[in-house]
BAPATI-860543 format. One record per atom (N, C-alpha, C): residue in one letter; chain; atom name; y, x, z. Coordinates in Angstrom, 3 decimals. Layout:
REM BAPATI-860543
DOKE code unit site       yy       xx       zz
DOKE    a    A   CA        Y        X        Z
...
***
This chain:
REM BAPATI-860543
DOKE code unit site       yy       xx       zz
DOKE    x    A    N   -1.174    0.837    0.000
DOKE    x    A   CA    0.000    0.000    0.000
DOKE    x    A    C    1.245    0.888    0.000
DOKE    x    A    N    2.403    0.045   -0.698
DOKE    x    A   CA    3.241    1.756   -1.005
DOKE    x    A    C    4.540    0.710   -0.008
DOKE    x    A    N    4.882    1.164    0.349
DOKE    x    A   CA    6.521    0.853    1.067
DOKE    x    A    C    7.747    1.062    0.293
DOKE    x    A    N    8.682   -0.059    0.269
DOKE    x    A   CA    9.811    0.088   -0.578
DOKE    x    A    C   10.172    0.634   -0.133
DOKE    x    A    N   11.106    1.792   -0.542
DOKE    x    A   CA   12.261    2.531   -0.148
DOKE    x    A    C   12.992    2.432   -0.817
DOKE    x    A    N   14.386    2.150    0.226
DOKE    x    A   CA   15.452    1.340   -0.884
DOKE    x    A    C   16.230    3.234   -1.669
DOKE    x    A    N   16.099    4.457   -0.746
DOKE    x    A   CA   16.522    5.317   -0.978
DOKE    x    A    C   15.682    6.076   -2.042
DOKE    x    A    N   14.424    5.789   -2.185
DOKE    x    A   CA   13.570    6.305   -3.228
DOKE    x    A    C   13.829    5.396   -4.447
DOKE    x    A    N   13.831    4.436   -4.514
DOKE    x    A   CA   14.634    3.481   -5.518
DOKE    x    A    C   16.051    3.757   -6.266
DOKE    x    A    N   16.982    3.955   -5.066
DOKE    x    A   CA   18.140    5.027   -5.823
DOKE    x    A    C   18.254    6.023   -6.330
DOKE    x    A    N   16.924    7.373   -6.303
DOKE    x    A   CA   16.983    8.482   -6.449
DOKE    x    A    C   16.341    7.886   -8.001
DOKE    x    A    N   15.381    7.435   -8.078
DOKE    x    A   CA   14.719    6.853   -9.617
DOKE    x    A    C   15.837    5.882  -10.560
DOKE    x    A    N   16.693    5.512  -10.078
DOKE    x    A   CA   17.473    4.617  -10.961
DOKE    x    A    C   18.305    5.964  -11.293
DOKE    x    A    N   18.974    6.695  -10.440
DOKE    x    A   CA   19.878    7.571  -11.173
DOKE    x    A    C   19.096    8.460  -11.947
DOKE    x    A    N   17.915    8.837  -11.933
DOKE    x    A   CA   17.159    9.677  -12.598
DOKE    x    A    C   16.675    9.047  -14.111
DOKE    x    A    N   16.703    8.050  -14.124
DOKE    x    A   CA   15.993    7.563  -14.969
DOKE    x    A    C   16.597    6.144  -15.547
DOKE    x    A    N   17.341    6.233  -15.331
DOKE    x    A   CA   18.440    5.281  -15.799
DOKE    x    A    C   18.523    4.235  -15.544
DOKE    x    A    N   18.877    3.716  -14.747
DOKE    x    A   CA   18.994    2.398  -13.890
DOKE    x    A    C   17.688    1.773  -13.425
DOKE    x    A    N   16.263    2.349  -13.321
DOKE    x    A   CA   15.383    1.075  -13.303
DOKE    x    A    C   14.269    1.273  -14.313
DOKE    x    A    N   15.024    2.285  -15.491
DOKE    x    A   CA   14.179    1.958  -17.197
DOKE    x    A    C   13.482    3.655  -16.960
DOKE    x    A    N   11.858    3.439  -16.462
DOKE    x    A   CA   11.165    4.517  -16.146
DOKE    x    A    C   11.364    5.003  -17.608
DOKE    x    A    N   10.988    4.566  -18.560
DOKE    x    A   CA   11.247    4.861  -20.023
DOKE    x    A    C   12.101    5.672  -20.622
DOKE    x    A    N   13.344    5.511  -20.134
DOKE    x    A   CA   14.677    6.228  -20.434
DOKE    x    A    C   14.984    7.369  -19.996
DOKE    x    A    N   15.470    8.247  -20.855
DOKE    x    A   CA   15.541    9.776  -20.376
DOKE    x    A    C   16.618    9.736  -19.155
DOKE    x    A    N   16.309   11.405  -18.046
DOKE    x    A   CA   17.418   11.216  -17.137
DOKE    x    A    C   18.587   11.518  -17.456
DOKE    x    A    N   19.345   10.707  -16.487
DOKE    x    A   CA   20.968   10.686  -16.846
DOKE    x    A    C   21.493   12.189  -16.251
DOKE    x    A    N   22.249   12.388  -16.885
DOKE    x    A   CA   22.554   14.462  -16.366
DOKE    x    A    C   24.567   13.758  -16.366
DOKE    x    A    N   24.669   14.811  -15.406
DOKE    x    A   CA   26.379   13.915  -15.368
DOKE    x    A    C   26.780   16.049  -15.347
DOKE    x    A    N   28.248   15.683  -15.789
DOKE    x    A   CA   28.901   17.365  -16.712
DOKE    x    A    C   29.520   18.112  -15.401
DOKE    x    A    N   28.855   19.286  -15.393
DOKE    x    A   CA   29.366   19.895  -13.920
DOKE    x    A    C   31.035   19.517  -13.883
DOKE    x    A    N   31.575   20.067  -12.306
DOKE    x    A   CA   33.124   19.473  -12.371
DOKE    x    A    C   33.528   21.114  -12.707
DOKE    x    A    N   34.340   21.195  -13.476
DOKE    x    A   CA   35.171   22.429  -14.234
DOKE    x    A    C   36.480   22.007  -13.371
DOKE    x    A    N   36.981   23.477  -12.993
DOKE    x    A   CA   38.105   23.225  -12.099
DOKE    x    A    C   38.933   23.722  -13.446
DOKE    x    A    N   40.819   23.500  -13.579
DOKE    x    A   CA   41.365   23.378  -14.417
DOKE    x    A    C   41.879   24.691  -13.646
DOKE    x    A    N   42.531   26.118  -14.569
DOKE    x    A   CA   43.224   27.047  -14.332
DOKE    x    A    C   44.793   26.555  -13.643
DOKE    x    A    N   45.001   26.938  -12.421
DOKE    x    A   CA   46.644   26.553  -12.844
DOKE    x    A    C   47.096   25.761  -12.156
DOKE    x    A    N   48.107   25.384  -11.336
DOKE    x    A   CA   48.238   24.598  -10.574
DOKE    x    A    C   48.536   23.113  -11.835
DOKE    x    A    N   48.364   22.184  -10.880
DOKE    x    A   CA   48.130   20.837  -11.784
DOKE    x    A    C   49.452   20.021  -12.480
DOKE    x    A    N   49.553   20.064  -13.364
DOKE    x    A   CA   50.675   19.737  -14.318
DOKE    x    A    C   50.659   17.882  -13.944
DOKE    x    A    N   51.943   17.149  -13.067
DOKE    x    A   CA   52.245   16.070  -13.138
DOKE    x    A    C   53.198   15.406  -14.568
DOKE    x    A    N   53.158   14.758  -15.527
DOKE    x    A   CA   54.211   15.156  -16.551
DOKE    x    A    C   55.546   13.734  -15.525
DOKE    x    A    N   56.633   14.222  -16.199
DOKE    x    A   CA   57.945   13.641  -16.107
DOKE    x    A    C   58.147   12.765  -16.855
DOKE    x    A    N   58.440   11.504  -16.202
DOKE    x    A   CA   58.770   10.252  -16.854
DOKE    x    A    C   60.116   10.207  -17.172
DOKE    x    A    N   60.129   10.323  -18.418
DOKE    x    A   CA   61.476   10.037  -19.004
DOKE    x    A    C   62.471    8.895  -18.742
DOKE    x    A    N   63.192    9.009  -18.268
DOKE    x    A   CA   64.067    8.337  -18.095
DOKE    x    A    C   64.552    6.785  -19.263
DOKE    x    A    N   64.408    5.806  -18.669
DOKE    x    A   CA   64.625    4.447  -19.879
DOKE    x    A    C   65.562    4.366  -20.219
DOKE    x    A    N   66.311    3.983  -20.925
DOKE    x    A   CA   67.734    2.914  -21.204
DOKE    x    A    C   67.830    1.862  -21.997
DOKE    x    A    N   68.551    1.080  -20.920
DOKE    x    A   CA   68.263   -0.746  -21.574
DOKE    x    A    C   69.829   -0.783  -21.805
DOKE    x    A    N   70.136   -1.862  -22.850
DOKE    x    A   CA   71.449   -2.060  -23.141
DOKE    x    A    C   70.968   -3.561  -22.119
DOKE    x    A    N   72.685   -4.012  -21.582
DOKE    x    A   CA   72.898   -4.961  -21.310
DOKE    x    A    C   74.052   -5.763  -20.813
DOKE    x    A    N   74.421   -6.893  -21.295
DOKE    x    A   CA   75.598   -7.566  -21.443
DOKE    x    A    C   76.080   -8.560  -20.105
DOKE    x    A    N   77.253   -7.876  -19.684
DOKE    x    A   CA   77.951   -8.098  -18.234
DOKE    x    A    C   79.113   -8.464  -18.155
DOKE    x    A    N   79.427   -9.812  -17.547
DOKE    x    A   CA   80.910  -10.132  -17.570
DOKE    x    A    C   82.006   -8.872  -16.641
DOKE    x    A    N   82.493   -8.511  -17.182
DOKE    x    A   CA   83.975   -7.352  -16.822
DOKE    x    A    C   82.939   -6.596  -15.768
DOKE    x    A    N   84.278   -5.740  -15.260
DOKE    x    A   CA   83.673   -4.755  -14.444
DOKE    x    A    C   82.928   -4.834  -13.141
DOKE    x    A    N   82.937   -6.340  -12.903
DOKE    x    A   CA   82.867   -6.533  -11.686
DOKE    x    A    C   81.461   -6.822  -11.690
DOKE    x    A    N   81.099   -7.233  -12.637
DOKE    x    A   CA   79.017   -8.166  -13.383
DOKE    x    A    C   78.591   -6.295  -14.021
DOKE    x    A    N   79.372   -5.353  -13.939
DOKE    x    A   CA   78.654   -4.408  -14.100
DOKE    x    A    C   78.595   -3.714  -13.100
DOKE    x    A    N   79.667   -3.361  -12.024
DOKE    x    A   CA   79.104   -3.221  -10.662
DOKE    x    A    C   78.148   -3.361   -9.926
DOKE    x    A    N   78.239   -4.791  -10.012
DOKE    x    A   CA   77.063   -5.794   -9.382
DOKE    x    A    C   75.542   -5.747   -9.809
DOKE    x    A    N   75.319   -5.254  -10.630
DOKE    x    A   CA   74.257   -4.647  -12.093
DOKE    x    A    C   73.351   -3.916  -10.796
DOKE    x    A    N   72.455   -4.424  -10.903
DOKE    x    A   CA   71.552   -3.731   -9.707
DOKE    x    A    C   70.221   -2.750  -10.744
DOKE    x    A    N   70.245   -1.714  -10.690
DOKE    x    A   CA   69.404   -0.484  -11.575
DOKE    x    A    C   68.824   -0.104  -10.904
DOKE    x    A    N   67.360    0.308  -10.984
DOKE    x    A   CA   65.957    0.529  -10.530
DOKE    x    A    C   65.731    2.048  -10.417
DOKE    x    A    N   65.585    2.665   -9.658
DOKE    x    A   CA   65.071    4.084   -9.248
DOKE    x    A    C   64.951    4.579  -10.486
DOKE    x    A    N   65.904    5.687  -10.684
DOKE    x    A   CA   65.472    6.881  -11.803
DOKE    x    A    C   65.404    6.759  -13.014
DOKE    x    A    N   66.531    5.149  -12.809
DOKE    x    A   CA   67.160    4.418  -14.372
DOKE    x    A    C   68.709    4.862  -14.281
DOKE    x    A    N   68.705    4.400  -16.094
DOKE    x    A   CA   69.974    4.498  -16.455
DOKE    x    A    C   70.243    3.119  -17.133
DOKE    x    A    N   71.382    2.174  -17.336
DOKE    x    A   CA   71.241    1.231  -17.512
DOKE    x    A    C   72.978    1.048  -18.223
DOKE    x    A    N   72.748    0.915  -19.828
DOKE    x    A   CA   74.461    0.914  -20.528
DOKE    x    A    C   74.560   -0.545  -20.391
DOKE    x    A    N   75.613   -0.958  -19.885
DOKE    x    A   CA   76.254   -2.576  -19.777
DOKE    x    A    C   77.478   -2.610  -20.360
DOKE    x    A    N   77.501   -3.812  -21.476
DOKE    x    A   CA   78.388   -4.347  -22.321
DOKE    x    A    C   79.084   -5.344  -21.851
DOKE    x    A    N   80.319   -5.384  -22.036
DOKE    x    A   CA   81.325   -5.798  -21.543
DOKE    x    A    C   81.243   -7.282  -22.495
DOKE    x    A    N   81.036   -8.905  -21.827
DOKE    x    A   CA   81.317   -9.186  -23.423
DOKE    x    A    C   82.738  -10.302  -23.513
DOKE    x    A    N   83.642   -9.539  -22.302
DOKE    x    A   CA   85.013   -9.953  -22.523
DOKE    x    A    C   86.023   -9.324  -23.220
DOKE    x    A    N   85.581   -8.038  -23.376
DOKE    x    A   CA   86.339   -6.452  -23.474
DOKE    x    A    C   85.655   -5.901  -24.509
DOKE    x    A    N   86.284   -5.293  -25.289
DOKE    x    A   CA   85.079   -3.802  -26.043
DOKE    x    A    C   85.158   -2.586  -24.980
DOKE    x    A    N   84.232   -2.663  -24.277
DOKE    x    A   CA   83.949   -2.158  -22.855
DOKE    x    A    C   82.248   -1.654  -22.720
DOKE    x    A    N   82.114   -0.124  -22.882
DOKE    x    A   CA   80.743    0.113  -22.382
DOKE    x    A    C   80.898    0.348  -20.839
DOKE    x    A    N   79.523    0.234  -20.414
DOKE    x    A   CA   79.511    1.033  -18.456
DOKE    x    A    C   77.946    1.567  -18.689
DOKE    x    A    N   78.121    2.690  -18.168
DOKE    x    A   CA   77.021    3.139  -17.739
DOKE    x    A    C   76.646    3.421  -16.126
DOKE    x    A    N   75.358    3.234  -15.843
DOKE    x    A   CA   75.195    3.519  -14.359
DOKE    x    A    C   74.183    3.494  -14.088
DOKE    x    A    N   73.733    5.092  -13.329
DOKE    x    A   CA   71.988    5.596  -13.070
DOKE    x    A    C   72.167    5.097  -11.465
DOKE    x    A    N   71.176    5.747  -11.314
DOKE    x    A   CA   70.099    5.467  -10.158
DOKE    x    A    C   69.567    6.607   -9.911
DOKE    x    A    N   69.876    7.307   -8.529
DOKE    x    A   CA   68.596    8.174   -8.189
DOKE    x    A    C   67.136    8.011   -7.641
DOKE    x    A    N   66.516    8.660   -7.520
DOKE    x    A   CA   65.021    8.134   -6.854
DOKE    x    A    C   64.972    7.026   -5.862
DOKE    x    A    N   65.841    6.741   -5.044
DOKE    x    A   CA   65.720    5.739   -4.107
DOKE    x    A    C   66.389    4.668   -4.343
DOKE    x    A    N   67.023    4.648   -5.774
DOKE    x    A   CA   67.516    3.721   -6.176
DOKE    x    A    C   68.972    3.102   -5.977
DOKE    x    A    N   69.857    4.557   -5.133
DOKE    x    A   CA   71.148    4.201   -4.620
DOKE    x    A    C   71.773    4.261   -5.816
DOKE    x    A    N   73.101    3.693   -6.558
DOKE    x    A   CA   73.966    4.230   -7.901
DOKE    x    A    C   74.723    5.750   -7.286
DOKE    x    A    N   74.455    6.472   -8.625
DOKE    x    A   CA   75.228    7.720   -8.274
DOKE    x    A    C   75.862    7.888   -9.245
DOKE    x    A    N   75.871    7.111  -10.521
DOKE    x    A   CA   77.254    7.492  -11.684
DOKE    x    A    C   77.329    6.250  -12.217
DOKE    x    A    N   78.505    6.195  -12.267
DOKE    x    A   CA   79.184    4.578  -13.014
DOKE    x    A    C   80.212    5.246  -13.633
DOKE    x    A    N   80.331    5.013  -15.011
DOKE    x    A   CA   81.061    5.308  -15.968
DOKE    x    A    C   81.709    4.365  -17.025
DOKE    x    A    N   82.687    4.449  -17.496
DOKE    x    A   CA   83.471    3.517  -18.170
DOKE    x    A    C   83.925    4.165  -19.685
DOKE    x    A    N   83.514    3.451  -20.630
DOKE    x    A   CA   84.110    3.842  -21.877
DOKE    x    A    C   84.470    2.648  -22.555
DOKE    x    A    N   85.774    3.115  -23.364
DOKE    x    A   CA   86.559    1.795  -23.818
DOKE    x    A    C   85.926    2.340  -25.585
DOKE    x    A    N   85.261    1.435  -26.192
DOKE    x    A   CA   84.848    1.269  -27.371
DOKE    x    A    C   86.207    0.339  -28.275
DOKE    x    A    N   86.352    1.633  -29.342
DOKE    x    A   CA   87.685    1.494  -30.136
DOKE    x    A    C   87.253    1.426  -31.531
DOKE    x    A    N   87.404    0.991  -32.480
DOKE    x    A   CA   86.886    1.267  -34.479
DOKE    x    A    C   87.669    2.292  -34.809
DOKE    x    A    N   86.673    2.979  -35.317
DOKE    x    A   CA   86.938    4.139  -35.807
DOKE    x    A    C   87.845    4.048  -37.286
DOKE    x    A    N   89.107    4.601  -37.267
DOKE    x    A   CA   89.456    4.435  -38.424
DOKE    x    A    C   89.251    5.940  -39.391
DOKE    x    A    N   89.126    5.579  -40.609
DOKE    x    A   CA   88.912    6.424  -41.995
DOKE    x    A    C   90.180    7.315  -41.823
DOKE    x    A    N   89.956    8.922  -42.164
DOKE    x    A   CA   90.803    9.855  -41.562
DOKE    x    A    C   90.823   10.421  -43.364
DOKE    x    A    N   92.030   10.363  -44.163
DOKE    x    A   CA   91.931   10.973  -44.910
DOKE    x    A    C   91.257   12.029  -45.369
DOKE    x    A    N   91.218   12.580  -46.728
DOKE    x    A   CA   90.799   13.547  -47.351
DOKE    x    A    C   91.889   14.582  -47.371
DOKE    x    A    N   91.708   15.877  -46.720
DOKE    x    A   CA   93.150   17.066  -46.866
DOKE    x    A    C   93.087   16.955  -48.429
DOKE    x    A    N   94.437   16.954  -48.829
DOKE    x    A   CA   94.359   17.462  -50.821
DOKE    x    A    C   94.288   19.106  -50.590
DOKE    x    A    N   93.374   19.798  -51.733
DOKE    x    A   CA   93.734   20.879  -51.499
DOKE    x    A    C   94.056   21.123  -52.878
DOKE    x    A    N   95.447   22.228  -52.565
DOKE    x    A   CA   96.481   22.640  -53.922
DOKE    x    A    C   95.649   23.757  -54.273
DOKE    x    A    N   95.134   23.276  -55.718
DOKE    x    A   CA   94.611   24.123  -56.743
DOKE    x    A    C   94.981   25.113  -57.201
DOKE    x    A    N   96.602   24.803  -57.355
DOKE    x    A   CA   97.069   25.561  -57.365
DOKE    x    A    C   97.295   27.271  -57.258
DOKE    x    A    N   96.905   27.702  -56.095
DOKE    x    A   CA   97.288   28.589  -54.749
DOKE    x    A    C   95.958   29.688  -55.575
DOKE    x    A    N   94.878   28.878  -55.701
DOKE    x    A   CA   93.646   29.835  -55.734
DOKE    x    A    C   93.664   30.237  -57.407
DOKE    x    A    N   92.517   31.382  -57.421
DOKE    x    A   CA   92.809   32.080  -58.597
DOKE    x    A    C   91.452   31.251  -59.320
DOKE    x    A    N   91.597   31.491  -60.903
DOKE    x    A   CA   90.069   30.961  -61.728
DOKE    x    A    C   89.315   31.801  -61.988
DOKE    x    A    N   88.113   31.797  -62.043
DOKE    x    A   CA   87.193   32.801  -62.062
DOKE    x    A    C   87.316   33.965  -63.405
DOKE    x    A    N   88.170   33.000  -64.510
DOKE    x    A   CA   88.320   33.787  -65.541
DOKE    x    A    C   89.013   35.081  -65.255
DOKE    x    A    N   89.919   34.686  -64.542
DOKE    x    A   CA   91.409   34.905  -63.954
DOKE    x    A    C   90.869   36.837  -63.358
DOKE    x    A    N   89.854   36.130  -63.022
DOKE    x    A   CA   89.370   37.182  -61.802
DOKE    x    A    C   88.701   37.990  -62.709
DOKE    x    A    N   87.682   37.443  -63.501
DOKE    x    A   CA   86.939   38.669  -64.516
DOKE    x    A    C   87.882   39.391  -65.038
DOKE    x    A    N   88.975   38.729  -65.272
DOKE    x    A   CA   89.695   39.774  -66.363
DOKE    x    A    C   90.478   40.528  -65.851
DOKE    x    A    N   90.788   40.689  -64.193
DOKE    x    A   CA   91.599   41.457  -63.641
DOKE    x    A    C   90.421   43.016  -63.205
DOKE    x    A    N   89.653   42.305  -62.853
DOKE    x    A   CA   88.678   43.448  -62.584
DOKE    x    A    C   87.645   44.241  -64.051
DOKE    x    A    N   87.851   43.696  -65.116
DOKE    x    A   CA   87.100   44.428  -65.853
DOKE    x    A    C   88.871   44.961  -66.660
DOKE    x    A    N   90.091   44.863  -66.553
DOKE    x    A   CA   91.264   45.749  -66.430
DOKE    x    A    C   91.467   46.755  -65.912
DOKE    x    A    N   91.371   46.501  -64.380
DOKE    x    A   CA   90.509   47.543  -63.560
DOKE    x    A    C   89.930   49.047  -63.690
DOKE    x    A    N   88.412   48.270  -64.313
DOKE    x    A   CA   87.200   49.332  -64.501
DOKE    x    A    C   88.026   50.282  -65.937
DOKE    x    A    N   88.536   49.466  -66.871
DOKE    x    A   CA   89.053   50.098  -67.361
DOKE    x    A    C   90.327   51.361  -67.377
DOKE    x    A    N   91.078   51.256  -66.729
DOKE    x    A   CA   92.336   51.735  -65.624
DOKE    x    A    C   91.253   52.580  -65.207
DOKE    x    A    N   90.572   52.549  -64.496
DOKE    x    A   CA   89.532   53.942  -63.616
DOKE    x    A    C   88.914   54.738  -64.607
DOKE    x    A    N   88.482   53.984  -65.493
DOKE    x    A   CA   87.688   54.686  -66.596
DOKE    x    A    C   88.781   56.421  -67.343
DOKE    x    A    N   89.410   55.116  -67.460
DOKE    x    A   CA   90.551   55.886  -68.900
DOKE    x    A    C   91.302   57.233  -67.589
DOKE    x    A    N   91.473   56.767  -66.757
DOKE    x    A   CA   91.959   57.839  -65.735
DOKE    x    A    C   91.002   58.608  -65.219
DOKE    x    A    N   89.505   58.398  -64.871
DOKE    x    A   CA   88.701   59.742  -65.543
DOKE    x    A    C   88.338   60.441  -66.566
DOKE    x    A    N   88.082   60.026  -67.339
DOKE    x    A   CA   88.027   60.538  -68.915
DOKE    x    A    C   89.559   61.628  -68.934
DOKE    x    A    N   90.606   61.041  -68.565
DOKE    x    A   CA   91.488   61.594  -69.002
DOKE    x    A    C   91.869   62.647  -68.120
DOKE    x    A    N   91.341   62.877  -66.623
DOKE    x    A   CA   91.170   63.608  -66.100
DOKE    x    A    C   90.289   65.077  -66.218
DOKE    x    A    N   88.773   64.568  -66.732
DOKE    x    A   CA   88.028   65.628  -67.019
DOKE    x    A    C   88.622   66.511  -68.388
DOKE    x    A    N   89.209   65.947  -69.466
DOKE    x    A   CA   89.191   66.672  -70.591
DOKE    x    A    C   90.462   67.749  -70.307
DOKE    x    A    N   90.927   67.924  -69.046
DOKE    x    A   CA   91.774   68.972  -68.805
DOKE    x    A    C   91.798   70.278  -68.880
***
């Protein structure tokens, strides 16, 4: 007569795969320690746009630990910005007045002033000539 053992029962299910004498044993992957102390990564920081009556509905703007949060003015062309440190107190509230950008001319530039490339070949191959003719006319001395 054999006696259940509920602990000999567990040692055969993990061996043999739950129960299924049939089934090859289950092998689990040694634990590999990682070189290095352990890399947590950094959660990037969010930003939500959102629309707040005047300065006072952006004040009041309650921002979540280790957010940043731009609020639109929608009485004003009025941005606000305002983070949050880890515990969630505000530590920057900022105000920018959003203006349209107007079209900034083209400088003219006087064509004038500068030389043409022709301009230029023909001063420098004048030049080579001028150097030339003043050695030549040098050596035959």
């Amino acid at each position: 007569m054999e006696i259940d053992n509920p602990y000999s029962r567990t040692v055969r299910q993990q061996a043999y795969g739950y129960g299924y004498p049939n089934n090859p044993p289950y092998y689990q992957q040694p634990y590999q320690a990682t070189a290095g102390p352990s890399q947590v990564p950094m959660q990037a920081p969010s930003v939500n746009v959102v629309w707040v009556q005047g300065i006072e509905g952006a004040k009041a703007y309650p921002v979540l630990p280790n957010q940043e949060v731009m609020l639109m003015d929608s009485e004003a062309p009025v941005l606000y910005t305002k983070k949050a440190d880890g515990s969630g107190k505000p530590i920057e509230f900022e105000i920018y007045d959003l203006v349209p950008r107007k079209e900034e001319p083209q400088p003219s530039v006087d064509m004038s002033e500068y030389a043409k490339i022709s301009d230029i070949q023909s001063m420098v191959n004048r030049l080579i000539d001028e150097r030339f003719d003043a050695f030549t006319s040098s050596g035959k001395k």
